[in-house]
Gaussian input, Z-matrix of N, CA and C with variables (Angstrom, degrees):
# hf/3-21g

backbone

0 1
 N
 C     1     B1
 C     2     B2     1     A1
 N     3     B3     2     A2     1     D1
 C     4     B4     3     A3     2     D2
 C     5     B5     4     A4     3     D3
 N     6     B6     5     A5     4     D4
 C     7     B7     6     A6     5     D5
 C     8     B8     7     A7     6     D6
 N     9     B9     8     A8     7     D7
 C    10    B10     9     A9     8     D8
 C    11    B11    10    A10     9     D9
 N    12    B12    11    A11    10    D10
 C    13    B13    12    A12    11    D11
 C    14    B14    13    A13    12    D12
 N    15    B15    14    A14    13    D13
 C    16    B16    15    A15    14    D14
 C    17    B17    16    A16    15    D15
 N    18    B18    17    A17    16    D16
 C    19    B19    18    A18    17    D17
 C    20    B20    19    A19    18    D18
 N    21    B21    20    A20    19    D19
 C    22    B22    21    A21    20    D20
 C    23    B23    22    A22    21    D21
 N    24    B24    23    A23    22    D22
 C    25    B25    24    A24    23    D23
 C    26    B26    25    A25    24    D24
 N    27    B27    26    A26    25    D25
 C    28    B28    27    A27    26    D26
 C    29    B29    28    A28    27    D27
 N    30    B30    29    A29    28    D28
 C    31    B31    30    A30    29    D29
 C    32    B32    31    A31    30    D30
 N    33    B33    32    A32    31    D31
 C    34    B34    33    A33    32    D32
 C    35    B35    34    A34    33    D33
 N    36    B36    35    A35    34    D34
 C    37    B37    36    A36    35    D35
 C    38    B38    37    A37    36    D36
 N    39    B39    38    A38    37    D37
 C    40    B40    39    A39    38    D38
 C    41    B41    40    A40    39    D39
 N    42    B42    41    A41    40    D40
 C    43    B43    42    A42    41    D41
 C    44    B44    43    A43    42    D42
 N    45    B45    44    A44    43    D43
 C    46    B46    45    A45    44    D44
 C    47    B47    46    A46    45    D45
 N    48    B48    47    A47    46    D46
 C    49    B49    48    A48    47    D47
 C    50    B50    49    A49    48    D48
 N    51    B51    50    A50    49    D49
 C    52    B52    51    A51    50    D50
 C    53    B53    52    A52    51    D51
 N    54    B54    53    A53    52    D52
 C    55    B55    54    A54    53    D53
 C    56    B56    55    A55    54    D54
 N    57    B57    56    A56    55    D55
 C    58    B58    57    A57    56    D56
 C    59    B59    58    A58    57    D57
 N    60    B60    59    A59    58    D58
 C    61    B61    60    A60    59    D59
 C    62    B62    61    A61    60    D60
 N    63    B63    62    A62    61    D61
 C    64    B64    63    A63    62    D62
 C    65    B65    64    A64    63    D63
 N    66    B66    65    A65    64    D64
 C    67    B67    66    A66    65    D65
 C    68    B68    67    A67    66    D66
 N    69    B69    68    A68    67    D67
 C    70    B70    69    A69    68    D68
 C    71    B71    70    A70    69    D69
 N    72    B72    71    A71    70    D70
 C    73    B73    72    A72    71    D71
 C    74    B74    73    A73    72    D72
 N    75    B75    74    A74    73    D73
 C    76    B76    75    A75    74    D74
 C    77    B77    76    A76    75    D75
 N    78    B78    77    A77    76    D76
 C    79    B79    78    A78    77    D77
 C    80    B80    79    A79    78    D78
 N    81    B81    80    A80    79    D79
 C    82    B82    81    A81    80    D80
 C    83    B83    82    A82    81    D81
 N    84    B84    83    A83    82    D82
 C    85    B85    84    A84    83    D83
 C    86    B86    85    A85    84    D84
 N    87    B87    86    A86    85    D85
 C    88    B88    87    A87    86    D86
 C    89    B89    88    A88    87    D87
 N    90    B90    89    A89    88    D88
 C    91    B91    90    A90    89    D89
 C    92    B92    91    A91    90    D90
 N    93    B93    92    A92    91    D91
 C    94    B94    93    A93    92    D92
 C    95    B95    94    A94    93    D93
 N    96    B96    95    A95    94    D94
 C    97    B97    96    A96    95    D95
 C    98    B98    97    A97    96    D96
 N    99    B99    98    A98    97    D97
 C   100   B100    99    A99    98    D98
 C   101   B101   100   A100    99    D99
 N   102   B102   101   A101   100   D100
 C   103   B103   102   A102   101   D101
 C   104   B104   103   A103   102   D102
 N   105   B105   104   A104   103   D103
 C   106   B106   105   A105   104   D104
 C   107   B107   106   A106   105   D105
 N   108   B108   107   A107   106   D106
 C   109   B109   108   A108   107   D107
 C   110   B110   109   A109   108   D108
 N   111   B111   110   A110   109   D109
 C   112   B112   111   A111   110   D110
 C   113   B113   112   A112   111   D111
 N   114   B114   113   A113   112   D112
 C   115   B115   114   A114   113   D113
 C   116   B116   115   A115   114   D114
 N   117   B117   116   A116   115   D115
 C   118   B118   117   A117   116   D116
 C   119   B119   118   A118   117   D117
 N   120   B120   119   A119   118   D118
 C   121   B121   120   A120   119   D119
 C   122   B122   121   A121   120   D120
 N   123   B123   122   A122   121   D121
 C   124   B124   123   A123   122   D122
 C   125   B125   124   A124   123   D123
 N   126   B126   125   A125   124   D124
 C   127   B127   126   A126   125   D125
 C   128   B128   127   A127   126   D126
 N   129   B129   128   A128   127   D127
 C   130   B130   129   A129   128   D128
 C   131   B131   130   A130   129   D129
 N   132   B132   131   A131   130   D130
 C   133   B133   132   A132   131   D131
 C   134   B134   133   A133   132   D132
 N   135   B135   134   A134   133   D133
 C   136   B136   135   A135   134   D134
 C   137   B137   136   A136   135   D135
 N   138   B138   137   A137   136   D136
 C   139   B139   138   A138   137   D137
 C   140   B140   139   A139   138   D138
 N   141   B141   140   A140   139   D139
 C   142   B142   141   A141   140   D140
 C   143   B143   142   A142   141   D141
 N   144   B144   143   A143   142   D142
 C   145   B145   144   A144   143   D143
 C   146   B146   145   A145   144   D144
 N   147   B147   146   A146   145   D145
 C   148   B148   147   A147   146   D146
 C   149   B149   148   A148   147   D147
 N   150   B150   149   A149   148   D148
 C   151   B151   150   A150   149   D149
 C   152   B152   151   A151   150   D150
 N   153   B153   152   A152   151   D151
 C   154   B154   153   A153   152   D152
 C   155   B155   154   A154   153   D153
 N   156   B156   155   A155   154   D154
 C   157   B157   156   A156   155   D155
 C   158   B158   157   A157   156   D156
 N   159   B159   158   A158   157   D157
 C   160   B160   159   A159   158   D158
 C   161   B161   160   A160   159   D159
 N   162   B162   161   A161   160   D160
 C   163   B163   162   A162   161   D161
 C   164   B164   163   A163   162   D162
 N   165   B165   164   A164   163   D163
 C   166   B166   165   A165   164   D164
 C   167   B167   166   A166   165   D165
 N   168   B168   167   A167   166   D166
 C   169   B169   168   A168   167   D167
 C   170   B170   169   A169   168   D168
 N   171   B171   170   A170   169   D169
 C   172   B172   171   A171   170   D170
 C   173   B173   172   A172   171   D171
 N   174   B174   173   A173   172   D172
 C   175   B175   174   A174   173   D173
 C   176   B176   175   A175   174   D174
 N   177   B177   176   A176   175   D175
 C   178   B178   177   A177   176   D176
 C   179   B179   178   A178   177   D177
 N   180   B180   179   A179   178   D178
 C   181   B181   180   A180   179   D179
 C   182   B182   181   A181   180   D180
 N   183   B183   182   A182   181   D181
 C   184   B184   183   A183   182   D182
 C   185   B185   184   A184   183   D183
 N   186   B186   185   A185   184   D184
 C   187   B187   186   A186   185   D185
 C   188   B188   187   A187   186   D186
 N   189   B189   188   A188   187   D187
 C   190   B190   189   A189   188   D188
 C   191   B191   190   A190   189   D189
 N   192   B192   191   A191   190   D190
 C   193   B193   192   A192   191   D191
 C   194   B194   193   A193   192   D192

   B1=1.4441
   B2=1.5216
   B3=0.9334
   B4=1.3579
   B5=1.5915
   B6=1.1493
   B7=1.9508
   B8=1.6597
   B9=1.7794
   B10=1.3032
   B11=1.6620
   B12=1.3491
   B13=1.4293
   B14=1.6467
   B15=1.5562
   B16=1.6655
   B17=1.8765
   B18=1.1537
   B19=1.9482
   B20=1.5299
   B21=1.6791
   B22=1.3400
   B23=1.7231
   B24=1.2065
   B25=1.4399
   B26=1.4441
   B27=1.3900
   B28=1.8619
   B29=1.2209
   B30=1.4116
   B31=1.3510
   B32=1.4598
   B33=1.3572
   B34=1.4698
   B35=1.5707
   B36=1.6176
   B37=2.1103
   B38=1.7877
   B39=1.2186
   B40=1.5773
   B41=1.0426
   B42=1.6089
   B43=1.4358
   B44=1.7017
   B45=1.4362
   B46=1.3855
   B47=2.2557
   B48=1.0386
   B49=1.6316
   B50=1.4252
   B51=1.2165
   B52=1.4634
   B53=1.6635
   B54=1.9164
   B55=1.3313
   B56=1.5805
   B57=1.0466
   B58=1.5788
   B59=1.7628
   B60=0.8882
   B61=1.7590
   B62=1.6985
   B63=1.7862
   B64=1.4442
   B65=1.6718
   B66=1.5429
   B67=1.7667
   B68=1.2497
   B69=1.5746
   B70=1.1261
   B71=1.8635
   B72=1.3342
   B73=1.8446
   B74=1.1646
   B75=1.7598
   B76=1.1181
   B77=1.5053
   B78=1.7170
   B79=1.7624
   B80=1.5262
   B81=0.8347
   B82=1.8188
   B83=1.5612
   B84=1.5548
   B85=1.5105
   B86=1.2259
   B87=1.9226
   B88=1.3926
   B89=2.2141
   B90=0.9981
   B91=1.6075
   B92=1.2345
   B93=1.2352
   B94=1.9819
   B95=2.0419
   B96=1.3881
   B97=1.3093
   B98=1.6345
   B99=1.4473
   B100=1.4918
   B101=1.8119
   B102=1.6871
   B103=1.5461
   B104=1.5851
   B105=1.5106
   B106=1.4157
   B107=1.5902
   B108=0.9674
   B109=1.9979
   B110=1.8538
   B111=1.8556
   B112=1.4618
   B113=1.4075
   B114=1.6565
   B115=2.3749
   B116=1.4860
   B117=0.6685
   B118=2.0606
   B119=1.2033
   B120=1.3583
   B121=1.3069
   B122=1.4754
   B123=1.6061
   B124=1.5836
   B125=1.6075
   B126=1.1010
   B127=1.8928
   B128=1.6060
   B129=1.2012
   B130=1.8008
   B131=1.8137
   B132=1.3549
   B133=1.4038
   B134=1.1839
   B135=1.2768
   B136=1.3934
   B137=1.7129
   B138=1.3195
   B139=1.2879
   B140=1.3987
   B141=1.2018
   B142=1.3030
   B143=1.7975
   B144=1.1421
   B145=1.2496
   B146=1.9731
   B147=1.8832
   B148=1.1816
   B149=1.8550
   B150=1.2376
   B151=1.7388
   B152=1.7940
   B153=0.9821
   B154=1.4420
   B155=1.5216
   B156=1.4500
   B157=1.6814
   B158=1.3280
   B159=1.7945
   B160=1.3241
   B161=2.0483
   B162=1.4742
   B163=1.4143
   B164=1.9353
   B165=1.0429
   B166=1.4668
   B167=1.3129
   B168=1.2002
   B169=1.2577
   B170=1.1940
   B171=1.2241
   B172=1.5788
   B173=1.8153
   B174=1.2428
   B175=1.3737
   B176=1.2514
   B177=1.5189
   B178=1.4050
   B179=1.7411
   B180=1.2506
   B181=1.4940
   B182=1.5258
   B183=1.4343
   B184=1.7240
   B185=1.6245
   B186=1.2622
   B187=1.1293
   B188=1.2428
   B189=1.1730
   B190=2.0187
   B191=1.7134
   B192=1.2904
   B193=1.2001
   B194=1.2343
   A1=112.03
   A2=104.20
   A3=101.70
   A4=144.71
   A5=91.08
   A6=112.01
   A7=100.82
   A8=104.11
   A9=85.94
   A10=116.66
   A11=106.88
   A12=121.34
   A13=110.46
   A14=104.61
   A15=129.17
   A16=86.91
   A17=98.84
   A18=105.43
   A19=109.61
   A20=109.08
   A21=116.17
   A22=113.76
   A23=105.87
   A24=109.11
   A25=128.91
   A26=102.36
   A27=119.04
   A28=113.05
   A29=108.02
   A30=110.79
   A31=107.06
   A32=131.25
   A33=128.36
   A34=116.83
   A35=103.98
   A36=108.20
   A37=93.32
   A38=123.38
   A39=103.65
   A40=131.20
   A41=123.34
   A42=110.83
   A43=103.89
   A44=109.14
   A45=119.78
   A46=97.30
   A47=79.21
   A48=89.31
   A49=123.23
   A50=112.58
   A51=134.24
   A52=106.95
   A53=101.48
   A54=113.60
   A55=114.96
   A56=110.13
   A57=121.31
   A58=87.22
   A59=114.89
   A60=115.72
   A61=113.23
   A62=99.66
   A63=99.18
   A64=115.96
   A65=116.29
   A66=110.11
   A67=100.19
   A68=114.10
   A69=103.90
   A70=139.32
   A71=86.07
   A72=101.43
   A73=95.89
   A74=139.94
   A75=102.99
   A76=112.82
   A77=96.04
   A78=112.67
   A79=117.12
   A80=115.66
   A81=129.90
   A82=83.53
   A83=113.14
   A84=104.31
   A85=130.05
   A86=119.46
   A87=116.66
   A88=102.64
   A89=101.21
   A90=97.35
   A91=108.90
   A92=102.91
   A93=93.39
   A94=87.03
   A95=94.94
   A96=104.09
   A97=124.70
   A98=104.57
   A99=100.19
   A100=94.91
   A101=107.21
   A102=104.25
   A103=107.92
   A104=104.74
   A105=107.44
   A106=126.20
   A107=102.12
   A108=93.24
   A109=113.10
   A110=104.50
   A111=99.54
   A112=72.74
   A113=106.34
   A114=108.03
   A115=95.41
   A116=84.78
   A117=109.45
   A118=112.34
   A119=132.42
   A120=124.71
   A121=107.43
   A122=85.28
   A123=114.40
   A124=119.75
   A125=111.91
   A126=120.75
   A127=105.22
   A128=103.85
   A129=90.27
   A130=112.25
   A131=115.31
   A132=116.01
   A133=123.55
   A134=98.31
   A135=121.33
   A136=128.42
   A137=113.18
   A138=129.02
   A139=99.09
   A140=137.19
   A141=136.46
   A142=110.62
   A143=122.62
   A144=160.77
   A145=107.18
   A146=90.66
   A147=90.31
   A148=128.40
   A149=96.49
   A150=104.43
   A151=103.67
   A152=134.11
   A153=121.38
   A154=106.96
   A155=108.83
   A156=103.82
   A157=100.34
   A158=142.33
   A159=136.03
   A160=92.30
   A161=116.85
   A162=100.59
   A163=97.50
   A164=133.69
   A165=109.03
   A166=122.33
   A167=113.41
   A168=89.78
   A169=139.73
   A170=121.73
   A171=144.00
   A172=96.40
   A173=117.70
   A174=112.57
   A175=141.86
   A176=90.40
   A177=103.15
   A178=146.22
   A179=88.54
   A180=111.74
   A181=122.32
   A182=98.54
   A183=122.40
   A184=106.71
   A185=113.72
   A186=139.82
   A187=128.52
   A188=112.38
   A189=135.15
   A190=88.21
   A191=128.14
   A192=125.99
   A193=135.76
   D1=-47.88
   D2=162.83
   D3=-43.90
   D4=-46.43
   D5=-175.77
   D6=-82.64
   D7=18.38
   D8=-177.72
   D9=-107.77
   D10=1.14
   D11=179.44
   D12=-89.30
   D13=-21.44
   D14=-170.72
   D15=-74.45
   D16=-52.97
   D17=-163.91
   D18=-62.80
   D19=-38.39
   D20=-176.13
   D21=-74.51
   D22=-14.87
   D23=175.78
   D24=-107.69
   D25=-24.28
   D26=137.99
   D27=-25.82
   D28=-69.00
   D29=-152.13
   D30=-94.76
   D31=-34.45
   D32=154.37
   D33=-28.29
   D34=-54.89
   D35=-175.34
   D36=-69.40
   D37=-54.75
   D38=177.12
   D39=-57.16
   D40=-31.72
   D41=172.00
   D42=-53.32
   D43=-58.94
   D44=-143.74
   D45=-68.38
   D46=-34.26
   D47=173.37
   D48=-58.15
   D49=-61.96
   D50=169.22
   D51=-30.81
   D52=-74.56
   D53=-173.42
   D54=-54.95
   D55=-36.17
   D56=-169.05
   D57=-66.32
   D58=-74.29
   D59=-171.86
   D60=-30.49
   D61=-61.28
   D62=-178.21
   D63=-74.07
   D64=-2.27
   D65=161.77
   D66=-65.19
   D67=-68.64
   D68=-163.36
   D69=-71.80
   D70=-6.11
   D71=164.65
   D72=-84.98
   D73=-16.67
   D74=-173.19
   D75=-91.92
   D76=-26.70
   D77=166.28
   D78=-41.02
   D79=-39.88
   D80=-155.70
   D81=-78.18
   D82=-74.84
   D83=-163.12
   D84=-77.44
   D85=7.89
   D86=155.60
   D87=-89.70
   D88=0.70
   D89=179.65
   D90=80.16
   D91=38.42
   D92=-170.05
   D93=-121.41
   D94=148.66
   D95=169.22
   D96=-60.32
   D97=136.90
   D98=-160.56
   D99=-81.79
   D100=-33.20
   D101=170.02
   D102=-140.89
   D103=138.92
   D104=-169.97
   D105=-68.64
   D106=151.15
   D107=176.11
   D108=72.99
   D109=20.89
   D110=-153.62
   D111=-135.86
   D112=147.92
   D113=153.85
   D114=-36.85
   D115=160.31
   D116=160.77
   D117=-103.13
   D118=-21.26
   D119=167.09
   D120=-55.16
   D121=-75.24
   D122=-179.28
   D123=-33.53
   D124=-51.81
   D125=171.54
   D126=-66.10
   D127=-49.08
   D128=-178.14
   D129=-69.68
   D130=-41.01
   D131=151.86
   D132=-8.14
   D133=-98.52
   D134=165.21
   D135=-23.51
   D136=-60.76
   D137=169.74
   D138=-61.50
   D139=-71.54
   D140=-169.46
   D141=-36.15
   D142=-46.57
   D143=163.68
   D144=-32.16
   D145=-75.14
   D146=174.21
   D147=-66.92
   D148=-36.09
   D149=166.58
   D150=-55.23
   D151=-65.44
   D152=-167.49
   D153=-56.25
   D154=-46.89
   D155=-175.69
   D156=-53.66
   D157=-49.32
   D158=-151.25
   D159=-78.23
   D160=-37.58
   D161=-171.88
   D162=-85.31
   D163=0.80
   D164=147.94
   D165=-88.52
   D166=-27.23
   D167=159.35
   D168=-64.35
   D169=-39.32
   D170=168.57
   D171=-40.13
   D172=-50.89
   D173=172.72
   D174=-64.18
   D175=-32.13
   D176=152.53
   D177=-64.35
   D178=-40.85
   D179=161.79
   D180=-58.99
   D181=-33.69
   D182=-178.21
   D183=-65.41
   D184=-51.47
   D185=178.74
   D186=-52.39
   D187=-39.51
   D188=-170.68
   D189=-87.13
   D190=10.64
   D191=177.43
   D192=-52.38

């Protein structure tokens, strides 16, 4: 009962992790800005950034299982 709030939040940071990564890989390689009015370095940075933090966490969460 427990490990079941651990699983639901695992898997929430991986979805959200996952998807965020493949927008923005997919942003990058049509050349389109990943956020408007922002560098393009800097926004894909960033995003890139936030996707890894959500899939370690997701692993982490996975983990405390």
């Amino acid at each position: 009962m427990e490990s079941g709030p651990a699983i639901f939040a695992g898997v929430v940071f991986a979805l959200f992790g996952g998807a965020l990564l493949v927008w923005t890989v997919a942003r990058v390689r049509h050349g389109e800005p990943v956020a408007h009015g922002v560098n393009p370095v800097a926004s894909a940075a960033l995003a890139s950034l936030a996707s890894v933090i959500a899939l370690t966490l997701a692993a982490w969460c996975l983990t405390r299982v």
